[in-house]
LOGURO-553283 format. One record per residue (C-alpha): x, y, z; residue number from 1. Coordinates in nm, 3 decimals. Example, Ala and Ser with C-alpha at 12.3 -4.5 7.8 and 13.67 -1.06 7.14 Angstrom:
! LOGURO-553283
<sero><x>1.230</x><y>-0.450</y><z>0.780</z><resi>1</resi></sero>
<sero><x>1.367</x><y>-0.106</y><z>0.714</z><resi>2</resi></sero>
! end
This chain:
! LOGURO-553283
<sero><x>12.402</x><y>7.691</y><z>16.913</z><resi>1</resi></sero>
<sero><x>12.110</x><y>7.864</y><z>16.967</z><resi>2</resi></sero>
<sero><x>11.669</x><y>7.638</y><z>16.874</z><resi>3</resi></sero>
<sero><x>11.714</x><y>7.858</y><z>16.622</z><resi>4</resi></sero>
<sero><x>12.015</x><y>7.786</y><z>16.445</z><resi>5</resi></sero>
<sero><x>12.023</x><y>7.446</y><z>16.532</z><resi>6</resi></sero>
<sero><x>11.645</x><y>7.279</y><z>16.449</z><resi>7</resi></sero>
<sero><x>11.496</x><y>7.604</y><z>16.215</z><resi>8</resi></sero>
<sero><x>11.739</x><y>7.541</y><z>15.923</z><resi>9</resi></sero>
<sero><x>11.604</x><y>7.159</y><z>15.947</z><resi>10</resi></sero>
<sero><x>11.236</x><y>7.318</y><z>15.985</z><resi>11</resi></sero>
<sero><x>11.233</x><y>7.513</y><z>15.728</z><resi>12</resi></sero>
<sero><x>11.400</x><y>7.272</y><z>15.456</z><resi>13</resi></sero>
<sero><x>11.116</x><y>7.012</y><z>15.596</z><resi>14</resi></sero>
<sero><x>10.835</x><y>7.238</y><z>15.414</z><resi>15</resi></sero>
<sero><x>10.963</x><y>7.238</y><z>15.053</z><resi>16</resi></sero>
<sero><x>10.982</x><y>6.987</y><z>14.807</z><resi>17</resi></sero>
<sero><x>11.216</x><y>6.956</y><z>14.476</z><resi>18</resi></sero>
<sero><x>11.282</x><y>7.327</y><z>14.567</z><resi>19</resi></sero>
<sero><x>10.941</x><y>7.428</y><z>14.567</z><resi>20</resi></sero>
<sero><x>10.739</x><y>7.497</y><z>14.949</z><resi>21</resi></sero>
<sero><x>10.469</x><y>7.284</y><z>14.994</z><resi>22</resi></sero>
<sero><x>10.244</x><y>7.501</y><z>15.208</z><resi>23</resi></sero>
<sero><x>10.253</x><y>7.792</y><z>15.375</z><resi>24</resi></sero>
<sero><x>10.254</x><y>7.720</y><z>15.776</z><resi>25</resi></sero>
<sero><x>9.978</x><y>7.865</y><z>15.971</z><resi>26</resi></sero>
<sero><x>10.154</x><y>7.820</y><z>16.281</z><resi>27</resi></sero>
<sero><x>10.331</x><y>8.158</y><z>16.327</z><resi>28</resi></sero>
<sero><x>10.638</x><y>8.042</y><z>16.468</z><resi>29</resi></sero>
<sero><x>10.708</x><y>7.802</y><z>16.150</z><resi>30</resi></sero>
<sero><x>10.580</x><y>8.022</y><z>15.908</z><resi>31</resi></sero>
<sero><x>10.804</x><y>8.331</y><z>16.078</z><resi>32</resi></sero>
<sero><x>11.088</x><y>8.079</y><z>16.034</z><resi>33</resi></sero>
<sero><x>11.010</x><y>8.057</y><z>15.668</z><resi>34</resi></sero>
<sero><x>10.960</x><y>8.448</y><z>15.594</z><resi>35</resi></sero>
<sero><x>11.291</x><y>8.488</y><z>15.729</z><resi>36</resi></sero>
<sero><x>11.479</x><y>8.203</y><z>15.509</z><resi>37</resi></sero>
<sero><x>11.257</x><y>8.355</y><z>15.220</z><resi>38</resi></sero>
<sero><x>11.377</x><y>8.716</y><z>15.269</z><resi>39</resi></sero>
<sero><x>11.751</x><y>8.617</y><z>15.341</z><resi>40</resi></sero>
<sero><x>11.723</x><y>8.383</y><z>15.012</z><resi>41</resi></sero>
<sero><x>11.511</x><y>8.572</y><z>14.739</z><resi>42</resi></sero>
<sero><x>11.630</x><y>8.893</y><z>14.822</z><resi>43</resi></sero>
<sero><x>11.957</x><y>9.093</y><z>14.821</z><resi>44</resi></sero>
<sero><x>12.039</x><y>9.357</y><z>15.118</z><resi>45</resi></sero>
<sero><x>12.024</x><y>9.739</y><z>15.067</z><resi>46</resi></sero>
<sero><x>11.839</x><y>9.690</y><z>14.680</z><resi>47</resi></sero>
<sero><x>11.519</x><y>9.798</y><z>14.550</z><resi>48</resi></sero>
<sero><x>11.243</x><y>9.585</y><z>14.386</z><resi>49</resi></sero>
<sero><x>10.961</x><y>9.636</y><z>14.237</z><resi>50</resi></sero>
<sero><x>10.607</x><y>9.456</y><z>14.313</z><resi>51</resi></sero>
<sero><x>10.667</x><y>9.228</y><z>14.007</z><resi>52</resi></sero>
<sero><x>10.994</x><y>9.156</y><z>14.102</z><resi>53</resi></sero>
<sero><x>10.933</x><y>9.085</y><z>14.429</z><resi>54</resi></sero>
<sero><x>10.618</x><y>8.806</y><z>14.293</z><resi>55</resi></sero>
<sero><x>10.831</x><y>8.661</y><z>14.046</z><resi>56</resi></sero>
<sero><x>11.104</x><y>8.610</y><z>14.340</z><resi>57</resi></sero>
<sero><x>10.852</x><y>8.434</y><z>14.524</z><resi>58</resi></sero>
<sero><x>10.720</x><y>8.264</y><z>14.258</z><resi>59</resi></sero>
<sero><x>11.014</x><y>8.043</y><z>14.228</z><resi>60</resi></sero>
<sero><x>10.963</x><y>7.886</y><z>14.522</z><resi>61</resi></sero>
<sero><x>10.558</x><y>7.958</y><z>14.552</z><resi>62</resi></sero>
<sero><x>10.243</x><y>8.049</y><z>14.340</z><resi>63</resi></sero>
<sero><x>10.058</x><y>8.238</y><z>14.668</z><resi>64</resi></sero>
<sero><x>10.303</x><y>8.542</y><z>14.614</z><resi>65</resi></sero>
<sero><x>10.062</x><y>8.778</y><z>14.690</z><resi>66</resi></sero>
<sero><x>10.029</x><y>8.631</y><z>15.072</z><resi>67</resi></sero>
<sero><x>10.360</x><y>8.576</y><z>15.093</z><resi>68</resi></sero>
<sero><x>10.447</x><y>8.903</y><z>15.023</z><resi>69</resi></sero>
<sero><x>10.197</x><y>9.052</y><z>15.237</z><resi>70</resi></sero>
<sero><x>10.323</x><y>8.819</y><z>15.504</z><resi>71</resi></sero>
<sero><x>10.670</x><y>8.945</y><z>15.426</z><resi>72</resi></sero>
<sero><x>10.536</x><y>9.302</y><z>15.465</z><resi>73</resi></sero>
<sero><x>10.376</x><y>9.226</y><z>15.795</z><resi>74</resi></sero>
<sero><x>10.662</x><y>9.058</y><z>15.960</z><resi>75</resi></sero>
<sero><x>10.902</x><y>9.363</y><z>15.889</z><resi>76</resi></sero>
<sero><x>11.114</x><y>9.135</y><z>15.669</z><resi>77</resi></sero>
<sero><x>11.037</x><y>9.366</y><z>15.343</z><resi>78</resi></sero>
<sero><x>10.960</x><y>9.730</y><z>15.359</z><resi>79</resi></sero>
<sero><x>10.737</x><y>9.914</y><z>15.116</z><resi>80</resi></sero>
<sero><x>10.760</x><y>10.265</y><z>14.978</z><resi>81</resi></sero>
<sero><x>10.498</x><y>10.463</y><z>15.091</z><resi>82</resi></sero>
<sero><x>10.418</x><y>10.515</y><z>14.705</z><resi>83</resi></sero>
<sero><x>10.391</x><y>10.168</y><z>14.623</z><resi>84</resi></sero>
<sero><x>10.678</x><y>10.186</y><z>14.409</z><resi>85</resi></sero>
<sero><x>10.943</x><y>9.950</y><z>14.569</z><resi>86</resi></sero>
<sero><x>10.991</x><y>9.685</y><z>14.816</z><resi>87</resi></sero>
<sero><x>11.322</x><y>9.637</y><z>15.001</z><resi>88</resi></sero>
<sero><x>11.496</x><y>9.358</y><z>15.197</z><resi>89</resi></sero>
<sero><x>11.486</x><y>9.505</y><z>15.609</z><resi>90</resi></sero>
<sero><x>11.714</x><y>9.226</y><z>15.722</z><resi>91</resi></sero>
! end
């Protein structure tokens, strides 16, 4: 079993609260732990969303959706149409 499997479930589960994450890390190993539990969690593989269903994803778990999102985007976890017009799950 690999850090990974073994102490980032455990990690991650540490920053929420009654289903709800507490804050969003600013070191970037935790917080790319958490983008990747939020993409694999919120999101379904191979479908499209659109910006406010992407936000209201997020905000079950977080009112900051826009920086989450945008740290979503950044990581490569969710791609965006070049238009705009729909996010999708890359992992």
């Amino acid at each position: 079993m690999s850090d990974n499997e073994s102490g980032g479930s455990r990690a991650v589960s540490a920053l929420f609260s009654q289903g709800r994450l507490t804050a969003i890390p600013r070191k970037a190993a935790r917080r790319a732990q958490l983008l990747d539990h939020l993409a694999r969690t919120l999101f379904q593989q191979g479908r499209d969303y659109t910006e406010r269903e992407v936000n209201d994803a997020i905000r079950t778990v977080h009112d900051d959706c826009p920086a989450l999102r945008r740290y979503l985007v950044e990581a490569g976890l969710l791609t965006r149409a070049r238009d705009g017009s729909a996010y999708r799950r890359a992992v």
